[in-house]
C-alpha positions, 0 to 999 in steps of 0.5 A: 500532511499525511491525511491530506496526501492520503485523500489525495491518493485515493482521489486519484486513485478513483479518477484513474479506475475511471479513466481507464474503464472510459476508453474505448476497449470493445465496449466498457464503460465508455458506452454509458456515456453515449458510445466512447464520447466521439460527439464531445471529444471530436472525430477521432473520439476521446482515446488521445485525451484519455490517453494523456489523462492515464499517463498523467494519473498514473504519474501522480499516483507513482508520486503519491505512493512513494511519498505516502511510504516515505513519510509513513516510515518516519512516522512509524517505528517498529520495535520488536517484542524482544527489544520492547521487553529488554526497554522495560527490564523484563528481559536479562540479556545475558543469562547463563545455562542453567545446569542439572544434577544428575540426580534432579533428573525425573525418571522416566515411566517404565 
């Protein structure tokens, strides 16, 4: 399910780089297909379609985000060193201070 939703997500997210880089804005990428698609979107060009087309995407890409961190988080448990070395026993919880003699003490150089 979730690699399915992934390539999902990147399909989209290609699509919406599309989309937007094919609207008119002062040249782009638009031109690359014939100066904005006014001839096959009609008179007032291809700005209402790929309007709707972004809103649309950009929906699912929100949609896609959240239900790819949502099912991500289930899948995923983190643990952090200290509580997987307290799972194996390597680790006592509750060690007391040790304390040394006054004696034990090394002498500092002088």
């Amino acid at each position: 399910m979730y690699g399915v939703l992934l390539g999902f997500h990147v399909l989209i997210v290609v699509l919406l780089i599309v989309v937007i880089l094919m609207q008119q804005r002062e040249g782009g990428f638009s031109t690359a297909f014939g100066g904005g698609g006014q001839s096959v979107f009609g008179g007032r060009g291809a700005a209402p379609f790929l309007t709707k087309t972004t809103v649309v995407l950009l929906a699912l890409f929100i949609i896609t985000s959240f239900s790819l961190t949502i099912l991500g988080n289930k899948q995923v448990k983190y643990e952090t060193a200290v509580e997987k070395a307290i799972k194996k026993g390597e680790m006592q919880t509750n060690m007391p201070a040790e304390k040394t003699p006054a004696g034990n003490i090394p002498a500092g150089k002088e």
